[in-house]
Each structure stands twice: as structure tokens, then as C-alpha cells.
C-alpha positions in Angstrom: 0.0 0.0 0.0 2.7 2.6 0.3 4.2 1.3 -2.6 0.6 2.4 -4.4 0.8 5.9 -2.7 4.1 6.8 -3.3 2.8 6.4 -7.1 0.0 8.1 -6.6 2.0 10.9 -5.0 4.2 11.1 -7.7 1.6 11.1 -10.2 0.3 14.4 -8.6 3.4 16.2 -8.0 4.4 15.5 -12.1 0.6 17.2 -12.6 1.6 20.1 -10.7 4.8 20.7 -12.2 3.2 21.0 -15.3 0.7 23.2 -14.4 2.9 25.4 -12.7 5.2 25.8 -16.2 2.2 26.1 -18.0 0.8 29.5 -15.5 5.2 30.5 -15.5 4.9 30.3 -19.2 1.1 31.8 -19.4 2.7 34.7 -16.7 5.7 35.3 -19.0 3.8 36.0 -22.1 1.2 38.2 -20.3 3.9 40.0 -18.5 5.8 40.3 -22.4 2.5 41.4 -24.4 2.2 44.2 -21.4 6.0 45.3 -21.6 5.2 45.6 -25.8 1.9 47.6 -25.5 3.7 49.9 -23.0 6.8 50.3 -25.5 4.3 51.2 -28.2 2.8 53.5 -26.1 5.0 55.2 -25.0 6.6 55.4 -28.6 3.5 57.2 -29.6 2.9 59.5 -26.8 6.8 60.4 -27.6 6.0 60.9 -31.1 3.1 62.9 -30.4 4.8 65.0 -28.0 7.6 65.6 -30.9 4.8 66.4 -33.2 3.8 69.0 -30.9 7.0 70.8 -30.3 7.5 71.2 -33.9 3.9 72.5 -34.4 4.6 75.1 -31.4 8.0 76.2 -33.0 5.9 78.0 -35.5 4.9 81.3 -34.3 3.0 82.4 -37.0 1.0 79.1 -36.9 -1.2 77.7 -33.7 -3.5 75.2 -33.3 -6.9 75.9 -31.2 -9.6 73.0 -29.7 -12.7 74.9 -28.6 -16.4 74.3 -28.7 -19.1 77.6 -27.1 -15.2 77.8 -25.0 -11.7 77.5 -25.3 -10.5 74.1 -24.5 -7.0 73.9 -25.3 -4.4 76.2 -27.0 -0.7 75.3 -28.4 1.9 77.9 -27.5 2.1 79.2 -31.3 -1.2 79.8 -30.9 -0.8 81.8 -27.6 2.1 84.0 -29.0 1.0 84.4 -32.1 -3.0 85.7 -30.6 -1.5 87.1 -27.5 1.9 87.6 -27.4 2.8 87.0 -23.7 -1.1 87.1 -22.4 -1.8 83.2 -20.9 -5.9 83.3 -21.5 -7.4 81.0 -18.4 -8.8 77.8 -19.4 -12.3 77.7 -20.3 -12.8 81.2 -21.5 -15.3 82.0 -24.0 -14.5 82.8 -27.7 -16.0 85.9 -27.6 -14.4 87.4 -24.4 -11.1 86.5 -26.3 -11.8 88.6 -29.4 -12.1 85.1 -31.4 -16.2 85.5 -31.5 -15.9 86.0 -35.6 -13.7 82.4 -35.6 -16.7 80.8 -33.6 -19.1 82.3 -36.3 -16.9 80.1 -39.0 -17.4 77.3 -37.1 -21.0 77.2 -36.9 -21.3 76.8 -40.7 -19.8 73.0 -39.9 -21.9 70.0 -39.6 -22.0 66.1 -40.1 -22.0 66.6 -44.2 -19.5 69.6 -44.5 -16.8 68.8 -41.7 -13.9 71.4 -42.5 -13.6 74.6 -44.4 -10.6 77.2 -45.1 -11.5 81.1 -45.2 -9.9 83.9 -43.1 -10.8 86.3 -40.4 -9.0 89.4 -38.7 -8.5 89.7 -35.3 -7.6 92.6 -33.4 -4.9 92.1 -31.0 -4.2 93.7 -27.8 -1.5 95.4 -28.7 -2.9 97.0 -31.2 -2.5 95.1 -34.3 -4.7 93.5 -37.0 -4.0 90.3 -37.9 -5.4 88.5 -41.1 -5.3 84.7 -40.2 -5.9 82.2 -42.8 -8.2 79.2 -40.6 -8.6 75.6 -41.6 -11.5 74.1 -39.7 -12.7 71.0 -38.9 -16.0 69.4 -36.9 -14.5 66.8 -34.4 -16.2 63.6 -33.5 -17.3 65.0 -30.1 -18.8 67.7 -31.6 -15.8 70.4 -30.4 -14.2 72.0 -33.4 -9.9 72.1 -34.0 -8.8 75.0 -36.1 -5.6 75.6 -38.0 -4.0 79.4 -38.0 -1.3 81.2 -39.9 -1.0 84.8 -40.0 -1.4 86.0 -43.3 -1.2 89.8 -43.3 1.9 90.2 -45.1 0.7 88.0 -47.6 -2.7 90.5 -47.5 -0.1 93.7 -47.7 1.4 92.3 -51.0 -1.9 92.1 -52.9 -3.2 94.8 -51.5 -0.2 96.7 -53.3 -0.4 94.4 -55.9 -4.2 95.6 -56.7 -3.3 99.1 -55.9 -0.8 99.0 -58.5 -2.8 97.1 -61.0 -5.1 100.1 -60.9 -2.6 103.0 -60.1 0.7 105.1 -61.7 3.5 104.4 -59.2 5.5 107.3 -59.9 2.6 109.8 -60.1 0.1 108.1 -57.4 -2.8 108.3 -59.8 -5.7 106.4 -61.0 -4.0 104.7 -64.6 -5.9 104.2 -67.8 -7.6 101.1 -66.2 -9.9 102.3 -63.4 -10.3 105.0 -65.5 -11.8 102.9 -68.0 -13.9 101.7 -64.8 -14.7 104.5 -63.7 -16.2 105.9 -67.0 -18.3 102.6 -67.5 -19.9 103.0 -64.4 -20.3 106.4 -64.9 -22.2 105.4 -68.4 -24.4 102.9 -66.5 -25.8 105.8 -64.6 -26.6 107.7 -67.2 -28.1 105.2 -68.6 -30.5 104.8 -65.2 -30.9 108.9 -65.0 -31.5 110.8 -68.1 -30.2 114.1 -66.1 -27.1 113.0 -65.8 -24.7 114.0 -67.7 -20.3 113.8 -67.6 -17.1 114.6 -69.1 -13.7 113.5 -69.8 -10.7 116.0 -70.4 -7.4 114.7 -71.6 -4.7 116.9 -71.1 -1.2 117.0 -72.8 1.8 118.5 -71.3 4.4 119.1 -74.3 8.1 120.1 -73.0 9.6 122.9 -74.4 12.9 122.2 -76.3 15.9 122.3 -74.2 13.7 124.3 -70.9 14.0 121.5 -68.6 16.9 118.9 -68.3 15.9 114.9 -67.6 16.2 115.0 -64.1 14.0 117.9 -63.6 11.3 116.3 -66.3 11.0 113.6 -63.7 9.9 116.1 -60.9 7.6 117.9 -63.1 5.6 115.3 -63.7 5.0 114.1 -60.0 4.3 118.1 -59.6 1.9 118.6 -62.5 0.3 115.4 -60.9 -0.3 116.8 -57.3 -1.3 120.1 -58.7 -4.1 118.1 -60.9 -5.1 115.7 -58.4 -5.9 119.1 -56.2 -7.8 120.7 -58.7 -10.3 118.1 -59.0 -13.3 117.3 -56.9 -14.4 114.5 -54.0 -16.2 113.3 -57.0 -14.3 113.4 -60.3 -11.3 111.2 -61.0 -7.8 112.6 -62.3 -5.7 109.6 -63.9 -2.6 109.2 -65.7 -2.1 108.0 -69.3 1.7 107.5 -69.4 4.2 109.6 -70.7 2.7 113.6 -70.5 -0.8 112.6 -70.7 -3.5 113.1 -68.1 -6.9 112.5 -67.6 -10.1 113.9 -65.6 -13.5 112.3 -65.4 -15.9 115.0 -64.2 -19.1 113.8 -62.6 -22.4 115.3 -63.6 -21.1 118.2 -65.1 -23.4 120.5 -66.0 -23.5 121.7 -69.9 -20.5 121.7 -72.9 -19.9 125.5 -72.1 -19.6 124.6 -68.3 -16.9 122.0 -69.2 -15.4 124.1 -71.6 -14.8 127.0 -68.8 -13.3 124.3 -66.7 -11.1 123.4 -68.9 -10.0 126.6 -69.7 -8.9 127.3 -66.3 -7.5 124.1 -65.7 -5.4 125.2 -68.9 -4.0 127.7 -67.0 -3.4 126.2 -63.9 -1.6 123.6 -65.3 0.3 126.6 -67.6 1.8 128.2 -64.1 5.6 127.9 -63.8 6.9 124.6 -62.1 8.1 125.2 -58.4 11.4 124.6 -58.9 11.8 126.8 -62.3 9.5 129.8 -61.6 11.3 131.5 -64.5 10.8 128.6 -67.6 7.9 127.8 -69.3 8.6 124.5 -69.3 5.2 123.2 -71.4 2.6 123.5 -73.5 -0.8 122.5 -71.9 -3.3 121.2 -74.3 -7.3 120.0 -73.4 -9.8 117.5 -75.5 -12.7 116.9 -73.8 -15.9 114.9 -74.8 -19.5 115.3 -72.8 -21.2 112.1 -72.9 -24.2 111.0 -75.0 -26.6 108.9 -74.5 -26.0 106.7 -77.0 -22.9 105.9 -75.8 -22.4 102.0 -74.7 -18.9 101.8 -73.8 -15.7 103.9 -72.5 -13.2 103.3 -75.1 -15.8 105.8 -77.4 -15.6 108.6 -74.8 -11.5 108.2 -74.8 -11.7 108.0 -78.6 -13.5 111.3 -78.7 -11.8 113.0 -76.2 -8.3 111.9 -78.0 -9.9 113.2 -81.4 -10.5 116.8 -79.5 -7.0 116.8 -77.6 -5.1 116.3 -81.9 -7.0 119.7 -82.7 -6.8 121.8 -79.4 -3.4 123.1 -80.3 -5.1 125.4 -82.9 -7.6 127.0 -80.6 -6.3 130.1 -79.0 -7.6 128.5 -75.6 -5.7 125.1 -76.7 -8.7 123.7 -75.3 -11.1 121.7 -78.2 -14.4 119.9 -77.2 -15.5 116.7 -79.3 -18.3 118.1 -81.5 -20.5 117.6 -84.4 -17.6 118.6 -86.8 -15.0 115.9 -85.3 -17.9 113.5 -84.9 -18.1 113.5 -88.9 -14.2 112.8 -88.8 -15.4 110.2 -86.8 -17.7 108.6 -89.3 -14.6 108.8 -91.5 -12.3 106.9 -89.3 -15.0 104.1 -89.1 -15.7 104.2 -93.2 -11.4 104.3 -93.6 -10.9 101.2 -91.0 -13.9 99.2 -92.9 -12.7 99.9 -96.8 -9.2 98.9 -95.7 -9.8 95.8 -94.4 -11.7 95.3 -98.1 -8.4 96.4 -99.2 -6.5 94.0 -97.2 -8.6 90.7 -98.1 -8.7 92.1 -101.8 -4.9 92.4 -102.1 -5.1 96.1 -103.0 -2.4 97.3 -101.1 1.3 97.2 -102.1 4.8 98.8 -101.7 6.9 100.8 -103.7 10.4 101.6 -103.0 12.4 104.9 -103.3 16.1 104.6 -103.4 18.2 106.9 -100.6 21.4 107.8 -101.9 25.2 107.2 -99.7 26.1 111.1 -99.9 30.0 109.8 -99.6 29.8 106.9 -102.4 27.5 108.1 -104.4 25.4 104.7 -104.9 22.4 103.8 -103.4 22.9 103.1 -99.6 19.2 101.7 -98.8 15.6 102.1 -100.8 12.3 103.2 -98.4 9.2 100.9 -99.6 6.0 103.4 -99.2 3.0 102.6 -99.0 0.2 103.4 -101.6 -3.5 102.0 -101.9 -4.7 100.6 -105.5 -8.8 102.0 -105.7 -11.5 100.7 -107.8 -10.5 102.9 -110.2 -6.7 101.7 -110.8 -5.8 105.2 -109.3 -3.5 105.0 -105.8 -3.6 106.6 -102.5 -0.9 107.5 -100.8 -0.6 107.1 -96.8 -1.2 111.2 -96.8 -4.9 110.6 -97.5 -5.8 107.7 -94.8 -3.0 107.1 -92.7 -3.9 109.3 -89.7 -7.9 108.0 -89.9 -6.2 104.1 -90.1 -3.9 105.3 -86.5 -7.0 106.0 -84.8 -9.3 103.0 -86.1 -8.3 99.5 -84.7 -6.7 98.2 -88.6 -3.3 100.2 -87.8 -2.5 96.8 -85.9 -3.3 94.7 -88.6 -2.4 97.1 -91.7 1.4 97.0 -89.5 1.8 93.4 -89.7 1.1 93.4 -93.2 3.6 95.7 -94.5 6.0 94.3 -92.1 5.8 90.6 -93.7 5.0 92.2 -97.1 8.3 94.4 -96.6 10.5 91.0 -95.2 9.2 88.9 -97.8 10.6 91.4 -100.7 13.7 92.0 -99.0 14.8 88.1 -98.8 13.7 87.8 -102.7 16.5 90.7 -103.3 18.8 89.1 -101.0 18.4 85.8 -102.9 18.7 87.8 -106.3 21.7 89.7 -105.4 23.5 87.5 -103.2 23.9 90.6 -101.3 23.2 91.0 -97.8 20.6 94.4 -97.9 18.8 95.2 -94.6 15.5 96.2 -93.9 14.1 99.2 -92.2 10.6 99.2 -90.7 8.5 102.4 -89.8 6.4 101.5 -86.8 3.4 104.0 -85.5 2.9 104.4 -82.0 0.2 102.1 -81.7 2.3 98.9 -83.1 4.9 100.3 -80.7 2.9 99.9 -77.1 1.7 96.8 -78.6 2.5 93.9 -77.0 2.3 92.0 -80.4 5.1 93.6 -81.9 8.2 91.7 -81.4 6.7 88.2 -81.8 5.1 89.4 -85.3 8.5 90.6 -86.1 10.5 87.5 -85.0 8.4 85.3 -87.0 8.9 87.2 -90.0 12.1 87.3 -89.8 11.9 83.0 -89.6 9.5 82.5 -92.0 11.3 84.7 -94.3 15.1 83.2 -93.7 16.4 86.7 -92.6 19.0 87.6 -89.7 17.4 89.6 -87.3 20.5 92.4 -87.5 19.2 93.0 -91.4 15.8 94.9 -89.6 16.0 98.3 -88.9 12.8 100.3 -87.3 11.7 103.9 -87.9 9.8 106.1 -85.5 8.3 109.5 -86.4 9.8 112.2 -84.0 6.0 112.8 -83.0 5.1 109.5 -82.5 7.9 108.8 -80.2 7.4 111.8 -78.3 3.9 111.0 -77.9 4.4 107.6 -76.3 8.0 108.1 -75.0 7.5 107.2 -71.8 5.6 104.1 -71.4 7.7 102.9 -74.5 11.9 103.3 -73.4 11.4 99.5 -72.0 10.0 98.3 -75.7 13.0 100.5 -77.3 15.4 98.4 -75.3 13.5 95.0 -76.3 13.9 95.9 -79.8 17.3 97.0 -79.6 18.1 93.8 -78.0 16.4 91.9 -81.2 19.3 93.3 -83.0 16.8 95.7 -84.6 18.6 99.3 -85.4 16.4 102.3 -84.6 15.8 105.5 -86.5 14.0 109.2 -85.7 12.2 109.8 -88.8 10.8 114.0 -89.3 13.3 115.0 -87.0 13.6 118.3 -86.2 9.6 118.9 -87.0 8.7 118.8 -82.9 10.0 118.8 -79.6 12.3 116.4 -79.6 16.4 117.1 -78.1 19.2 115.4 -77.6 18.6 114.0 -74.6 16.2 111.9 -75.8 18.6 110.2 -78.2 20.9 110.0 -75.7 18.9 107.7 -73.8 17.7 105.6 -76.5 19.2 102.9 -78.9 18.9 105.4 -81.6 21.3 105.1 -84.8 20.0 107.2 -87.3 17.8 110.8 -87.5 16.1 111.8 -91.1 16.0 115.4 -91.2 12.2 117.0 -91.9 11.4 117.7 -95.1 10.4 120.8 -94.7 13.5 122.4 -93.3 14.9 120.8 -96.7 12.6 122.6 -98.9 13.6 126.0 -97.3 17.1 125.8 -98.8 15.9 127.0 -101.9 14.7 129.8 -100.9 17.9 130.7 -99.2 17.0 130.6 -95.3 19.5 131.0 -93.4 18.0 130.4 -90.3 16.7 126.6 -91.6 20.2 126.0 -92.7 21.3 126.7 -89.4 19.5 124.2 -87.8 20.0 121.4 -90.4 24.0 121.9 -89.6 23.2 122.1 -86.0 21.5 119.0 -86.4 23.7 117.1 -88.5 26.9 118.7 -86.0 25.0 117.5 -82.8 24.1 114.0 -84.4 27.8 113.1 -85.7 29.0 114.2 -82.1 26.5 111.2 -80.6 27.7 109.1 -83.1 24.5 109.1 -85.1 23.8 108.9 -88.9 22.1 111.7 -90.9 19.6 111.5 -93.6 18.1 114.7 -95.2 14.6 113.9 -97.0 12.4 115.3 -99.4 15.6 116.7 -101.9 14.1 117.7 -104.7 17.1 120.1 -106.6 20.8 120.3 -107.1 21.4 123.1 -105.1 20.1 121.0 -102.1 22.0 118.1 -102.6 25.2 120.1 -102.8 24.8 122.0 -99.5 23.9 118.9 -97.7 27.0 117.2 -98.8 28.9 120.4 -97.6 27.1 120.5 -94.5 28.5 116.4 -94.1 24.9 114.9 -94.3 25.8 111.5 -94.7 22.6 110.3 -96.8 19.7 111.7 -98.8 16.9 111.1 -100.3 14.0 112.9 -102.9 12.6 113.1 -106.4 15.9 114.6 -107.4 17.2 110.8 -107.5 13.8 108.9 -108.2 10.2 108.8 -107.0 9.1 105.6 -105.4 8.6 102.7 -107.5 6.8 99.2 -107.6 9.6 96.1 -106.8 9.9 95.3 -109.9 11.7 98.7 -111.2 12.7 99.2 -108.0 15.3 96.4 -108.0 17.5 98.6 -110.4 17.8 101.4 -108.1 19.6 99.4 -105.8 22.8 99.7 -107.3 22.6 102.8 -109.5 25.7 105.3 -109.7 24.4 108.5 -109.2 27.5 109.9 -109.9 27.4 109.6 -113.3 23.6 110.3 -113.4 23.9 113.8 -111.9 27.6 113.6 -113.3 29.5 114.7 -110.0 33.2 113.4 -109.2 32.7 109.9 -108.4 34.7 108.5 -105.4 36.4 105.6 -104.5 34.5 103.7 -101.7 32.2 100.8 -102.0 28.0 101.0 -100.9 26.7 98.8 -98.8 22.7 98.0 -99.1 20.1 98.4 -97.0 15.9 98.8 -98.1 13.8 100.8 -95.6 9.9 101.2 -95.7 7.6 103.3 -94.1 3.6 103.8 -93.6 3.3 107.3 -93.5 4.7 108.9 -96.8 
């Protein structure tokens, strides 16, 4: 019997052994999967922790928790809404400035959980802050909103619009919100059949040599400030670029009203310059246009305004309203614009060329293509007799681009015929000039025509770049950079000095016609200025071409005077391409029979719209 129990016993104690392994090894795990979840944990409560360190680093970002109150707050949050203020804990939005933030937040719900917008918020310091806020509808119904201070980012496009819409130099309204301005002003009118307004341009044209560059630049942010004071709470002065300005007067009364406005404006405007009380530094001239009820959009008002400001310097006021008699020129501009684009679609325009002569060789230097328009009946127009109604008509663009491919397209035929290298000079209005269109038209003539870019040359009319001087030096430059030679054409028939060729990438000036013609009748004082012109020119290394020689007597004193180039009938007149081609390497020498010299032309063919 104890031989049984002693197995009996040993059978137990094995048991227990083994369930005392199994509960070590049951312990073990436990205690193993409880050491793991803890590791994990605290992994994540350190990664969240890192997570919010970096997010408080930011001061110009925060996070907030809130619901009705403030629940929690990171410390970007804190400095960035209250610099060293520590708002207690549970403090409603409202009583913390934040009521607008709260505001956002009720516009969340179960099917549109987050949103982005901005709010300000006044600080209590004294600053307005624009925060950008990302919200979002928690689980538990509180809300967690994202913050970043946005005000300098506000700042920048609040300059950005101001300057979209304003001169920076000047401080005035541009040519844009004037354009606003007058379309809301039409609008009115349209609502009340009493009102009535007006717009005034106003050109400022320097006197020669009165004023040096640097003072120029002060005029102008003078002759602003003295215009923006002379206007009313409820008119709008702008500025047009280069010596333009504008003024929008609100319900003005009648034409003659207007027109005794302007009048003093005139004259305002007229007083000497602070700085040079004893120059009369510019002519002031005024166009002004009342507004009609027919009327539908701005650009008509500017139109007729323009058209009034081109004939105010022959008024003894030098102020000209728009009226019935420039509204017939009008009607022309709109009949010109609409028969030239039947021209253009029924290939009736074309070029002829007139050869200008090397004044040192002898042979033909370069030709001008002009333009000329073939009519119904076979007879052709010259620019003279529709060029100035096609500037103000919306076809100058495309009547441009014409001649210019029309122009390269001849010029790589007589470089293929010649083997010769010629060049090409283009005459450009001011309205192809401010356009933004200009350069790529003429880079893709010059690829589709095979030409070098340094075989272009472009021609400006002294008026035309006085007229748009200003808002154009940056094109000038953009040009010149295209390898594209510039030349003053009718120089010497405006304004226009030295300094201004100075300044600009210009090569060549053609002398104005009409100072040529006054040779024959011996004037002294017109030959003065030719050899003050062709004397000042050599000195800034520029070219000289005298136009419009007609006689013998002409072409000999321009030689003596050292004009380098001329050009007139007393060579040739202009001719189609055809006869023209000739021309190019004619000896004029022996055609006029004068000592022929020694050096060798080169070629070059020029073309211009407006003669």
C-alpha cells in the first residue's frame, strides 16, 4: 500500500509541475505582451509629443480646440493671438476677441466637416491680424482650427491691386480704373436721363531744351499733385503714361460749363513749375468729350476726347471739345478702318520703293518701300490721304503686320537675287509700338522669311515717339536687344532734343522735309538748324539723312554740311519692286555727273507707312 501511494503521489506532484510551467509560461507572455503595448505606447505618446513641439516652434502658426469655450491652445497659438497674455482655461471665444472664428465654425456640420476662409483679429496690442483658418468638426462635436498669419501676404496684394489700378511714380488712378470709372459712370446715365459727364485729356508738351531729364522727372510728380488738387471728391484725375493726363468730371453740368473748366485748368496747369519759376517749361493742351446717350462703352468717350485733344493746339484757348464737326471725322475713321480691311482681303495694297542715296559713295545706300493703296479705279492713294484716320481705327495693328511681312518677304527675294546681304528698315506707329504684339510678329517674320534679325531696322516718327516716350523706353530696349537698329524719322519737325537720343538705342535721325525745302529759298536760319543738327548728331555718333531733296542746289549743301545720306525726287520717286530692284545699285554719280569717289555701298531697303 505505500508502494501504491508513493505512485499516486508522484503522479500528482508531475501534474503540478506542469501546471505550474504552463501559469510560468502563461505569466511570462502576459507579462511580455504588457511590456510591448507599453513600448508602443510610449513610442507614440513620444512621437506625439515631438509632433507638438514642432507645431509650437511656428509662431505664425497655432492650433486651437474649442467648442461655445476654449478648451486647449498650443503655444504658437498663444504667442501668435496674445503675445505673452496666458488666457485661463475655459474662457469663451467671444471674451477672447475670437467671436468671428466661432461664427466660422457654426457653418460645420456632419456633411460639411472642414472649411478654409480667413478672419481678422484685433490684438491687444494694437494690431490686426489676417489669419488664414482651416476648420474642422470633431467627433465630439468640439471643433480644432488651424492658423497662420497671413497679413503680409494680404499687404502684398493689397499693393499688388493698388498698383494694378494706379501710376506708381505719379500716385494716380492709370488708364484702367479710368476705363472703370467711365463705365460705371455710363451705366448711370443710362438709369438717370439728367445725368450727364465729361472727360478732359490733357497733354503736357516740354519745351525744347527748358527742362533737363532729371527735372522732367519732378515735373511730372508736380503737374500730378497740382491736378489731383484741382479736381473734386467726385471726379477722378488719372494718368495715361508719358505727359498725358486724364479727368473724369461727374455730372457736369452743360458743354460750355466743361469748356470754362477746362479753360482754367489750362492755365493752372500753364503756371511755372516750383522749382523753375522762370521757364515755361510746357505747352498745356485739353480735349474733352461730354457724354451722350448713345454711348455704350468707354473706349468711345477716350476716342472722342483723344480726337479733341489732336486739334486743341489750334484754338487760342488750346482747349477743343469733341463736337459735331470731329464727330463727322469720326464717321470717317470708321468708313477708312472698314474699306481697308476690303483692301487688305482684296490684295489692293502694295509697296513701292524709293532709293536713298550714300552722300559719300554716291550709290544707293538703302531704298524706303511706301506705302500706296490701289482703288477701284486703278488710281493709288498715298498714306497722306488715310494714314492718320487708319492710327485711330483698330486696322493700324493689322495694316502693320502686313507691311512688315509684305516688306521682309521682298527684302529676302532681293537678297536671294543679289546674293547681297541688304537690310530692312521698318517704320512702326505708335500704336504697333505699345503693342505687346510687336516683337513676336516681327520674329516670326524674320523665320519665316530666312532673314538675320541684324538685317531689320525700325523707324519712328519724332512725334510719334514723343507722344508715347515714356511708357515705351522698356519696348526701345526689347527691340534693340532683337538686333533691330532704330531710327527718328521728321526729326527736327517737334519737340524732340538730344537727350532723348541719348537715352535711347537710336542710330539714325532723317532730317524734316520741310527744313529741306527751305534751302531753296535761301534761309539761313533753316540751314542753321540742319547743320546744328547734322553737328549735334555726328557728335553722338548718329547717322544723318536729309529727306524730301528735290534740286541740285540742295544736294550740294547737304554734302557740304557732311549729311551722310539723302533722299528725294531729285534721284527717283518711289517705284513698284519690280523697277525698284534697279535702283539698288545705280551710280548716281554719273547720273547727276558729279566726281565719283572711291568707296564701295553697302545695301540696305527701308519702308515706311506714312509717306
Amino acid at each position: 500500500m505505500s508502494a501504491e501511494f508513493s505512485r499516486e503521489m508522484q503522479s500528482l506532484l508531475q501534474t503540478h509541475q506542469l501546471s505550474k510551467d504552463a501559469l510560468c509560461d502563461s505569466l511570462t507572455e502576459l507579462i511580455a505582451e504588457i511590456d510591448s503595448k507599453l513600448q508602443t505606447s510610449r513610442e507614440r505618446e513620444q512621437a506625439f509629443a515631438a509632433q507638438c513641439r514642432r507645431l509650437d516652434e511656428f509662431n505664425d502658426f497655432a492650433h486651437l480646440h474649442f467648442n461655445t469655450e476654449l478648451i486647449s491652445m498650443s503655444t504658437g497659438a498663444r504667442k501668435l493671438l496674445f503675445t505673452d497674455f496666458e488666457p485661463p482655461a475655459a474662457s469663451e471665444l467671444g471674451n477672447l476677441g475670437l467671436h468671428s472664428l466661432f461664427e466660422l465654425a457654426q457653418k460645420l456640420s456632419p456633411a460639411f466637416q472642414q472649411l478654409r476662409s480667413h478672419i481678422e483679429f484685433a490684438r491687444a496690442d494694437g494690431k490686426t491680424l489676417w489669419l488664414g483658418v482651416e476648420l474642422r468638426l470633431n467627433n465630439d462635436q468640439s471643433y480644432s482650427a488651424l492658423l497662420h498669419d497671413d497679413s503680409e501676404l494680404r499687404i502684398s496684394q493689397a499693393r499688388l491691386n493698388y498698383l494694378s489700378q494706379h501710376d506708381e511714380k505719379t500716385g494716380l488712378p492709370n488708364r484702367q480704373r479710368l476705363l472703370q470709372k467711365i463705365e460705371s459712370a455710363i451705366a448711370r446715365a443710362h438709369r438717370d436721363i439728367n445725368y450727364q459727364f465729361s472727360l478732359l485729356l490733357i497733354e503736357l508738351k516740354p519745351c525744347q531744351h527748358t527742362l533737363e531729364q532729371h527735372e522732367l522727372e519732378h515735373a511730372q510728380v508736380e503737374l500730378a499733385k497740382r491736378l489731383h488738387k484741382r479736381v473734386r471728391n467726385e471726379d477722378l484725375c488719372a494718368y495715361m503714361g508719358g505727359w498725358e493726363f486724364a479727368v473724369l468730371l461727374g455730372d457736369s453740368a452743360s458743354a460750355s460749363a466743361t469748356q470754362a473748366w477746362a479753360e482754367q485748368l489750362q492755365q493752372h496747369m500753364s503756371e511755372p513749375l516750383s522749382f523753375a519759376p522762370n521757364k515755361t517749361a510746357f505747352t498745356v493742351l485739353i480735349g474733352a468729350s461730354i457724354s451722350q446717350k448713345q454711348q455704350q462703352h468707354g473706349e468711345q468717350l477716350l476716342s472722342e476726347a483723344r480726337q479733341a485733344l489732336e486739334h486743341a493746339e489750334g484754338e487760342t484757348s488750346k482747349v477743343r471739345l469733341f463736337d459735331r464737326q470731329l464727330r463727322q471725322r469720326d464717321k470717317l475713321v470708321v468708313e477708312t478702318e472698314t474699306r481697308l480691311r476690303h483692301a487688305l482681303r482684296q490684295e489692293r495694297l502694295e509697296l513701292h520703293y524709293q532709293p536713298i542715296v550714300d552722300l559719300n559713295s554716291w550709290r544707293t545706300a538703302h531704298c524706303e518701300a511706301l506705302l500706296r493703296w490701289r482703288q477701284q479705279n486703278n488710281e493709288l492713294s498715298t498714306p497722306g490721304s488715310f494714314i492718320a484716320h487708319a492710327e485711330q481705327s483698330s486696322i493700324m495693328q493689322k495694316l502693320g503686320n502686313w507691311v512688315i511681312d509684305e516688306a521682309c518677304e521682298q527684302l529676302c527675294q532681293w537678297q536671294q537675287i543679289s546674293g547681297k546681304q541688304h537690310s530692312l528698315s521698318i517704320n512702326i506707329s505708335a500704336t504697333q509700338l505699345l503693342s505687346d504684339d510687336l516683337i513676336p510678329e516681327l520674329q516670326a517674320a524674320i523665320k519665316r522669311h530666312r532673314l538675320s534679325p541684324d538685317t531689320l531696322k525700325l523707324e519712328l516718327s519724332e512725334q510719334s515717339l514723343l507722344k508715347v516716350y515714356a511708357d515705351a523706353k522698356q519696348q526701345l530696349r526689347k527691340l534693340n536687344k532683337l538686333q533691330c537698329e532704330l531710327l527718328v524719322d521728321d526729326f527736327g519737325s517737334g519737340f524732340s532734343s538730344m537727350t532723348y537720343l541719348k537715352q535711347l538705342p537710336i542710330s539714325t535721325v532723317k532730317i524734316d522735309q520741310r527744313l529741306i525745302a527751305e534751302f531753296d529759298k535761301n534761309d539761313s536760319d533753316s540751314k542753321a538748324i540742319v547743320k546744328a543738327i547734322i553737328a549735334l548728331a555726328h557728335n553722338l555718333d548718329l547717322k544723318v539723312i536729309a529727306e524730301g531733296v528735290e534740286s541740285r542746289q540742295q544736294l550740294l549743301e547737304l554734302e557740304q554740311l557732311g549729311c551722310d545720306m539723302a533722299q528725294g525726287f531729285i534721284f527717283s520717286c518711289a517705284e513698284p519692286a519690280d523697277k525698284a530692284e534697279a535702283l539698288l545699285n545705280q551710280d548716281w554719280a554719273a547720273i547727276l555727273e558729279l566726281a565719283r569717289p572711291n568707296q564701295k555701298p553697302h545695301n540696305t531697303v527701308l519702308y515706311s507707312l506714312h509717306s
